[in-house]
C-alpha positions in Angstrom: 2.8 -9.3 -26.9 1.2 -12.0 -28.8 -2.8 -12.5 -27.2 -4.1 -15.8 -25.4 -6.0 -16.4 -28.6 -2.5 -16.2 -30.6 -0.5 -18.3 -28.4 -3.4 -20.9 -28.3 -3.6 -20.6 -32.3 0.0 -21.6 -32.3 -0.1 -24.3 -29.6 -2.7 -25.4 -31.5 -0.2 -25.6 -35.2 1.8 -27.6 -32.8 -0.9 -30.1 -32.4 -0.8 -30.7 -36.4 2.7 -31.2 -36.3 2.3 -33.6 -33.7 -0.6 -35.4 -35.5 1.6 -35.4 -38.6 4.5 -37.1 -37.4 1.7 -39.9 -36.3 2.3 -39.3 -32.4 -0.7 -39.1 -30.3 -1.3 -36.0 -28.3 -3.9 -37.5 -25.8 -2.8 -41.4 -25.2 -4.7 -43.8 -23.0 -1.4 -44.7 -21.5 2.3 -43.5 -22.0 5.5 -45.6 -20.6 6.2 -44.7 -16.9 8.0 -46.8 -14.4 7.7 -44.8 -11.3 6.8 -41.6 -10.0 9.7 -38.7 -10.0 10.0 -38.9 -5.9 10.9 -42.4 -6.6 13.0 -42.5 -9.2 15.4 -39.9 -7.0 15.0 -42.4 -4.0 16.3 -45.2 -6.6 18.2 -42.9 -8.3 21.9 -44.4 -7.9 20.4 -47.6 -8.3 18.9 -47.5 -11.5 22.2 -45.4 -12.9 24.2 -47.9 -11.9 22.2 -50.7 -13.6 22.4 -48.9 -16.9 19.3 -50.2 -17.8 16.4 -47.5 -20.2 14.2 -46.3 -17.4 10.9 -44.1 -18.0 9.6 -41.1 -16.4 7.0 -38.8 -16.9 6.1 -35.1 -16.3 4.6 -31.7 -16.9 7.6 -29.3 -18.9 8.3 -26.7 -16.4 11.3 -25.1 -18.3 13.6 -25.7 -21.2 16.8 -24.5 -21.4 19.6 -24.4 -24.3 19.7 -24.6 -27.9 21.5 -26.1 -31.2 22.5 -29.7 -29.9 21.7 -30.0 -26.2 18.3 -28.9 -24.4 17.6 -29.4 -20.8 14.1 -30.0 -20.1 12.8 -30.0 -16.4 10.1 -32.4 -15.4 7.5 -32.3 -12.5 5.0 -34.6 -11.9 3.3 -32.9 -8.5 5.9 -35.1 -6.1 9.2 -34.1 -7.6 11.1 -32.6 -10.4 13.5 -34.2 -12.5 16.0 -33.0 -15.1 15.6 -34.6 -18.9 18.8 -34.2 -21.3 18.1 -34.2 -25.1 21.2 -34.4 -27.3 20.9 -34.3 -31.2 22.9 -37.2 -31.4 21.4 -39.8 -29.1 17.9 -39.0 -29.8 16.2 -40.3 -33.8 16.8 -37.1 -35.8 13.0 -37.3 -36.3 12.1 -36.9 -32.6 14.5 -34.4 -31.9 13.2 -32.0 -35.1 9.6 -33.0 -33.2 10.7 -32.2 -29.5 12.6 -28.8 -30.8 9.3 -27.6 -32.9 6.3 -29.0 -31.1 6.7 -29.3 -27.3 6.2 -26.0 -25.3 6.3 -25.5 -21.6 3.4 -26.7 -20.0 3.4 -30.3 -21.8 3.1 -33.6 -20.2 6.1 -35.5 -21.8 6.8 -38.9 -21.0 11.0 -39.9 -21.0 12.8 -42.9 -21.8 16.5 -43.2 -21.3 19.3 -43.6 -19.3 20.2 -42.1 -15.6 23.2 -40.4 -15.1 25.0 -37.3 -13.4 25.6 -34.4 -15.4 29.2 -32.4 -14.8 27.2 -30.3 -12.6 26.2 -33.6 -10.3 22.3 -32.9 -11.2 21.2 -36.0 -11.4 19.3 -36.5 -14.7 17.8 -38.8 -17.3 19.2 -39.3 -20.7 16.7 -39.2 -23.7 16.5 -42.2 -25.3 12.7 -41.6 -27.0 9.9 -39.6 -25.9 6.2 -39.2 -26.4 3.4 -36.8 -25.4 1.0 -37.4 -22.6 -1.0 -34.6 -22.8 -0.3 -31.3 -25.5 -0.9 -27.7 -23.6 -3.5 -25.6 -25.7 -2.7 -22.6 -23.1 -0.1 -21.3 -21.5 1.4 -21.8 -18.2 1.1 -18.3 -16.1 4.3 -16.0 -15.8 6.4 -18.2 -12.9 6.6 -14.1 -11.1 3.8 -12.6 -12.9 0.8 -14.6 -13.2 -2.2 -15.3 -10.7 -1.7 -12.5 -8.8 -5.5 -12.0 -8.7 -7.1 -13.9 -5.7 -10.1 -14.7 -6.9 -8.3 -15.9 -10.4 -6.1 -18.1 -8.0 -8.8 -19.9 -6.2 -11.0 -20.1 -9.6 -8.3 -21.8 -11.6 -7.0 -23.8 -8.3 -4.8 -26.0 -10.7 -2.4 -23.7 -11.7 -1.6 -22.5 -8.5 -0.5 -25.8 -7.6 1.3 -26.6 -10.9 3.2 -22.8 -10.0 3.3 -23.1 -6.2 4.0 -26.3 -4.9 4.0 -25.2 -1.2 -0.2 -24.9 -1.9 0.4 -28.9 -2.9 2.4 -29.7 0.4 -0.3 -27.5 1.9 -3.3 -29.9 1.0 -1.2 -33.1 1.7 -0.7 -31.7 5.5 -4.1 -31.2 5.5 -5.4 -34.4 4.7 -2.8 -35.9 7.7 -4.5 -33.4 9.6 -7.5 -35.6 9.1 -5.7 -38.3 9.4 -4.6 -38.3 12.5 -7.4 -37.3 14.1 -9.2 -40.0 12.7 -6.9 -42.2 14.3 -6.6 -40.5 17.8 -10.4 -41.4 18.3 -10.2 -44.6 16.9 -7.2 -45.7 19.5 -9.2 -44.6 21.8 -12.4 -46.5 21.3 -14.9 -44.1 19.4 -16.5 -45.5 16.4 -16.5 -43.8 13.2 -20.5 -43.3 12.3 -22.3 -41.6 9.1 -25.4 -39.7 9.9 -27.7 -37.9 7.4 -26.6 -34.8 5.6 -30.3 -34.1 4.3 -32.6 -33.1 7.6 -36.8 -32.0 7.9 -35.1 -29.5 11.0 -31.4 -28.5 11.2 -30.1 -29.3 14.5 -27.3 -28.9 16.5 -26.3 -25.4 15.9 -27.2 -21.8 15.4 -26.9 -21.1 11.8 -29.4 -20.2 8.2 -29.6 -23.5 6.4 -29.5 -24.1 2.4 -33.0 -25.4 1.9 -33.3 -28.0 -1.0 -36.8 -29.9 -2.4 -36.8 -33.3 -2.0 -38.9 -35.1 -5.0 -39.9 -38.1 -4.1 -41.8 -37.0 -0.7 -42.7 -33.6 -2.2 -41.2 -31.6 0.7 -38.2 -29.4 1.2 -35.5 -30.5 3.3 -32.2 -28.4 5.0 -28.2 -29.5 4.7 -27.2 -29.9 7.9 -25.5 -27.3 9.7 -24.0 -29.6 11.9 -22.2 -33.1 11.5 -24.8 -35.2 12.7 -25.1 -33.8 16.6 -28.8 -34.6 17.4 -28.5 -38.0 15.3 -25.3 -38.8 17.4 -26.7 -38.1 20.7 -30.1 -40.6 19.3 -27.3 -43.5 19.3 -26.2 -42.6 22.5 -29.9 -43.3 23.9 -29.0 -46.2 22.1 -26.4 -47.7 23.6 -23.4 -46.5 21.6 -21.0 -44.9 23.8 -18.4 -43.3 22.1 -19.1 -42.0 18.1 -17.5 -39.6 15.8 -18.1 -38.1 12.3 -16.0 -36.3 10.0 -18.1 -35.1 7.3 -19.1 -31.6 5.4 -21.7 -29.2 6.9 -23.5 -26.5 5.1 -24.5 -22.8 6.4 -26.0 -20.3 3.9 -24.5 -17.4 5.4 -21.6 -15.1 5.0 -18.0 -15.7 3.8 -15.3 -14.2 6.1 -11.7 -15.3 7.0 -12.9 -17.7 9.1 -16.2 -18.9 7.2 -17.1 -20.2 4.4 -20.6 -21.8 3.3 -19.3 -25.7 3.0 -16.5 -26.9 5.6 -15.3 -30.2 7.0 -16.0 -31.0 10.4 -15.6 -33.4 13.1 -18.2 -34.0 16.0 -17.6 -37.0 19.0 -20.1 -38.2 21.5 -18.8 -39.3 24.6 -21.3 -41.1 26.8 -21.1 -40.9 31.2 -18.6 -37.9 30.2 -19.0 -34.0 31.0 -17.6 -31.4 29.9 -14.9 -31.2 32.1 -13.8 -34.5 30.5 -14.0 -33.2 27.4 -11.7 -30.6 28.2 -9.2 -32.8 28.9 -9.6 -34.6 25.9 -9.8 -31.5 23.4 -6.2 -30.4 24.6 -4.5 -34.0 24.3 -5.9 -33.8 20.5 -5.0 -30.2 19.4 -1.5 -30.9 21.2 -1.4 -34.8 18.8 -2.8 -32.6 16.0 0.0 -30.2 16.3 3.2 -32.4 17.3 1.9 -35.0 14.4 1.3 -32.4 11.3 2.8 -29.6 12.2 5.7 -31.1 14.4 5.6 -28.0 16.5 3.1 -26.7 19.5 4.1 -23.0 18.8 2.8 -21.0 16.2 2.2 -17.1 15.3 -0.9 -16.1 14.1 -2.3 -13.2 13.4 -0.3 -11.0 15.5 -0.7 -13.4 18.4 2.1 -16.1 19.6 1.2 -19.0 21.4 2.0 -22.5 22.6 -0.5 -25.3 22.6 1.5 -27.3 24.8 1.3 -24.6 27.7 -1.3 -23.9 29.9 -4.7 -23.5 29.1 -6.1 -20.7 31.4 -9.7 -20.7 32.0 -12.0 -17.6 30.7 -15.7 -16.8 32.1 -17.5 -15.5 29.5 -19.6 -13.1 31.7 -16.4 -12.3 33.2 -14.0 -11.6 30.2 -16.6 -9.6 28.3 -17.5 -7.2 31.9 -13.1 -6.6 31.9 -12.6 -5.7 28.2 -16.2 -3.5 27.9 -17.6 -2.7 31.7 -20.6 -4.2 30.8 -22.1 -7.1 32.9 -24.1 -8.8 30.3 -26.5 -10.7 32.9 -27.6 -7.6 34.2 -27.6 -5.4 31.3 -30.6 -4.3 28.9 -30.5 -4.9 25.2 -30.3 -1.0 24.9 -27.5 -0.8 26.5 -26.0 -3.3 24.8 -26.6 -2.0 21.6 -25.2 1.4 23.0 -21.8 -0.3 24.1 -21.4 -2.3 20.2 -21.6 1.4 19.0 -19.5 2.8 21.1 -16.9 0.1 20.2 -17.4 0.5 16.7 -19.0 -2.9 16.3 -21.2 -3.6 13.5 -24.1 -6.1 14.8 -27.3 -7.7 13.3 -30.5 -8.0 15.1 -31.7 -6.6 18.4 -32.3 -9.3 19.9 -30.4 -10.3 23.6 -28.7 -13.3 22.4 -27.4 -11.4 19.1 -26.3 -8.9 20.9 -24.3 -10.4 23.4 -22.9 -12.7 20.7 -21.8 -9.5 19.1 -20.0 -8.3 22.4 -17.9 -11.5 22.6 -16.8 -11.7 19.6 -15.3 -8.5 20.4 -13.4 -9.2 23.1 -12.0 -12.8 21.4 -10.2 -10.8 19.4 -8.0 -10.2 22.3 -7.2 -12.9 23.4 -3.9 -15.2 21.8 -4.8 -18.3 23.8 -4.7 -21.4 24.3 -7.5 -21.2 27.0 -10.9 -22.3 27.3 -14.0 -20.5 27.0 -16.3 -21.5 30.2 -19.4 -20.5 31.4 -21.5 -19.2 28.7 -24.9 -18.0 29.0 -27.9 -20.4 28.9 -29.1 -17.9 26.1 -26.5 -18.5 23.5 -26.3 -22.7 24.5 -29.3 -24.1 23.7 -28.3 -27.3 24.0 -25.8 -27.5 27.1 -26.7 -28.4 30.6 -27.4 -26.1 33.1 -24.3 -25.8 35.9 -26.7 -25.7 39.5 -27.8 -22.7 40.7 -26.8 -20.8 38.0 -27.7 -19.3 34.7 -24.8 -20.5 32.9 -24.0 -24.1 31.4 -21.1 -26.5 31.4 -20.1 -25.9 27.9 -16.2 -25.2 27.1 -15.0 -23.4 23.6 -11.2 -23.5 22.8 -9.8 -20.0 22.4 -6.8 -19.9 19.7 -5.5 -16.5 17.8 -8.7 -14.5 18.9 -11.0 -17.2 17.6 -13.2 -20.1 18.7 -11.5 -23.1 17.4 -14.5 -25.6 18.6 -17.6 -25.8 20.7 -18.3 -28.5 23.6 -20.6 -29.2 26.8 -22.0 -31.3 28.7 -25.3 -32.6 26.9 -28.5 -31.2 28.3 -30.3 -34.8 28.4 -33.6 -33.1 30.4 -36.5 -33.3 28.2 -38.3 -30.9 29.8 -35.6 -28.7 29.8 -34.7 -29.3 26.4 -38.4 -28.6 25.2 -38.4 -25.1 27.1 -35.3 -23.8 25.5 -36.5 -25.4 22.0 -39.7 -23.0 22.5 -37.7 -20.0 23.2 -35.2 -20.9 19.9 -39.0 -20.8 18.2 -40.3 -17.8 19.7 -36.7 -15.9 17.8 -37.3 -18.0 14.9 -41.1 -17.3 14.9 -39.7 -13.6 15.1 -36.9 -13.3 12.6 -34.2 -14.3 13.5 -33.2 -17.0 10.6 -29.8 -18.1 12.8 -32.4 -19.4 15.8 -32.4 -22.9 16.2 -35.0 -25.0 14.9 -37.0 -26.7 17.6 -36.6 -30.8 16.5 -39.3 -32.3 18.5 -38.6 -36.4 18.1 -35.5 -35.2 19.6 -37.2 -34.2 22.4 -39.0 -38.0 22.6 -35.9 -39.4 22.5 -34.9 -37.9 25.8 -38.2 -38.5 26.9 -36.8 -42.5 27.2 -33.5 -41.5 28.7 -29.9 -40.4 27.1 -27.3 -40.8 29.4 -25.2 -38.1 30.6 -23.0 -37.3 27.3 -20.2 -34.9 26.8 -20.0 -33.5 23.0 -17.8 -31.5 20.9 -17.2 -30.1 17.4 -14.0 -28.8 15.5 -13.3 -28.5 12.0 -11.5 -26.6 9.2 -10.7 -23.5 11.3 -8.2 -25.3 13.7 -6.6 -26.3 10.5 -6.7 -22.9 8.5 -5.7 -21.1 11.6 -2.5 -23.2 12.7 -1.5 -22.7 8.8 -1.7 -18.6 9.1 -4.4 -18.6 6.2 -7.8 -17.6 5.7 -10.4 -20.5 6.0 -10.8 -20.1 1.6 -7.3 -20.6 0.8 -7.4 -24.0 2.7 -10.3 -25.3 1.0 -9.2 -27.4 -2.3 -12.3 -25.7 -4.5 -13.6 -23.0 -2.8 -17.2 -21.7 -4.2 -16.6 -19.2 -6.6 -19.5 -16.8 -9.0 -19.3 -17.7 -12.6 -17.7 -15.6 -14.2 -19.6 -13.8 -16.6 -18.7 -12.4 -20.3 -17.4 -9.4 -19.5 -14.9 -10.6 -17.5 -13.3 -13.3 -19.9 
């Protein structure tokens, strides 16, 4: 078997030949009327017109030999069959197309459509030129990019090879789409907050520090889309905001993380939680019906239904049935002595860890759709308090075992708020790099007043998870080492 070096060495003769004939490999521009998908709309049309017609697309496989050739296009919407017969086709261009085009060209067609005896519908080659020559080879349609890493590294073949990854990324951008327009019909307005923060607010997570030049100082990506900037223009008088941007946490890749993701956060204004609810399950159900025109899905081992019931699940609860510990009562010992016993692997000692740790045991259970309700005050630093009690009015959507979004009822006390900020300081202060950073001008603006606010945040993980695929694989250009020498 010839070596990539070989195969480029004679893709590379092929370029002479090419440059010979005085074709250009590499044009500016090359004849094309329509895309493929369109000219198989139009297709009867145009073949009954009988008028030269132009197409263009990447050489997926050529069939035949002596006189005829069957060359089949795809341009990343369609594909599209291309004819060459010897005697309809310049002698001079059919010597060319038989000696210098290889699978994995970009060929632009001219000619006629018509209907082979077969009824594949097809274009007649009139003339042809290159769009772009192929130095390297297509992988093996059954054999090639069976190495994940080599598949999300060189992204672009997979989707030349695989068009279901294409239809993939197309359903996810009408993912975005819609949800874009479910809180713009219903009166939220699309904001942009900064992505470059002196404290990361808004969630519990290890920041990517960057230096900032110009005012000499080091500054964080956010870890959240905008949530303490959001709930500022709520003091302000906005009532109903969203964002949809990218959020950064330096922390480990799973499944279900990754360190740069696309999420959505809203603000709703004289709303609580409760509300929220209500307004979480009409999108998830929109999302569903609208892009994946279903509400039941398997995932994971777990079958659900979005547009069921959504059961509600107490925290404290749930985790005392699956493990016989009551976490309210329990020490961190003994806590750390039940994660064992379950086989858990768990970071830090500290209470919140742990009981973090302990949920996301039990989740795993749990096919949904329900709602996570009545967390600790320990592990919501920024919810409000339900009276009486030491749990707050926050509400997570349960789905395939996961947390598929995060929402409460804003704490808007800025006493309150400052307590909890020192005690996210004090696990800061003692190592815990997750621990919330305190943001103190936060704290002033509650000082003048925020109304009561409900908030939430989803993201990529509703969408990797109603696709049955690990967060990496639905990410266009995942973050990959570079690879080094030795593994060219």
């Amino acid at each position: 078997m010839a070596s990539l070096e070989e195969l480029k060495q004679t893709r590379l003769n092929k370029l002479a030949l090419l440059t010979q004939a005085g074709m250009e490999a590499y044009p500016a521009k090359v004849p094309r009327d329509s895309c493929l998908a369109d000219a198989r709309k139009n297709f009867a049309e145009i073949a009954e017109s009988g008028r030269t017609y132009s197409v263009v697309g990447r050489v997926m496989a050529i069939r035949g030999q002596g006189a005829i050739l069957f060359l089949v296009l795809d341009d990343g919407q369609a594909t599209f069959q291309a004819v060459v017969k010897k005697d309809t086709l310049a002698p001079a261009l059919f010597e060319l197309l038989t000696k210098a085009v290889d699978i994995g060209d970009i060929l632009s067609v001219t000619g006629t459509f018509f209907k082979t005896n077969k009824g594949e519908e097809s274009i007649l080659m009139q003339s042809w030129t290159m769009a772009a020559k192929s130095l390297l080879p297509l992988p093996e349609k059954w054999h090639g990019l069976v190495d994940p890493d080599e598949r999300l590294r060189k992204r672009y073949l997979d989707f030349i090879m695989s068009p279901e990854w294409r239809e993939l990324f197309r359903r996810k951008t009408k993912f975005w789409d819609v949800t874009r327009k479910f809180f713009k019909d219903r009166g939220f307005l699309e904001v942009e907050t900064p992505t470059l923060e002196v404290t990361t607010g808004g969630a519990e997570a290890r920041p990517f520090i960057t230096h900032h030049n110009d005012f000499d100082m080091d500054v964080y990506l956010r870890i959240s889309v905008g949530e303490l900037w959001q709930k500022r223009l709520m003091a302000g008088g906005f009532g109903k905001t969203f964002e949809i941007g990218r959020a950064y946490r330096n922390e480990g890749t799973s499944p279900e993380h990754a360190q740069e993701f696309t999420n959505l956060e809203f603000y709703w204004g004289y709303a609580d939680y409760r509300d929220g609810m209500k307004l979480v399950q009409e999108l998830y159900r929109t999302l569903a019906r609208e892009v994946w025109g279903t509400t039941k899905f398997e995932v994971r081992g777990h079958a659900f239904d979005l547009a069921a019931d959504w059961p509600e699940i107490d925290y404290t609860e749930e985790i005392k049935r699956q493990t016989g510990l009551d976490i309210m009562q329990a020490t961190e010992k003994e806590m750390q002595n039940k994660l064992k016993e379950l086989n858990v692997t768990f970071d830090g000692d500290n209470k919140e860890r742990l009981i973090d740790s302990l949920w996301k045991y039990c989740r795993r259970q749990i096919a949904g759709p329900a709602f996570l309700i009545n967390h600790p005050t320990l592990v919501a630093p920024l919810a409000k308090l339900r009276p009486g009690t030491q749990t707050v009015q926050m509400f997570q959507p349960i789905i395939a075992g996961s947390e598929i979004g995060k929402g409460y009822s804003e704490l808007n006390d800025p006493i309150d708020q400052r307590r909890r900020f020192e005690e996210q300081n004090k696990l800061l202060q003692g190592g815990d790099e997750e621990a919330m950073m305190p943001d103190w001008e936060f704290v002033e603006m509650l000082e003048h007043g925020m109304p009561p606010t409900c908030g939430f945040g989803f993201g990529d993980r509703l969408f990797s998870t109603l696709s049955g695929k690990p967060l990496r694989e639905t990410q266009l250009f995942p973050l990959m080492r570079p690879k080094t020498e030795d593994q060219d």
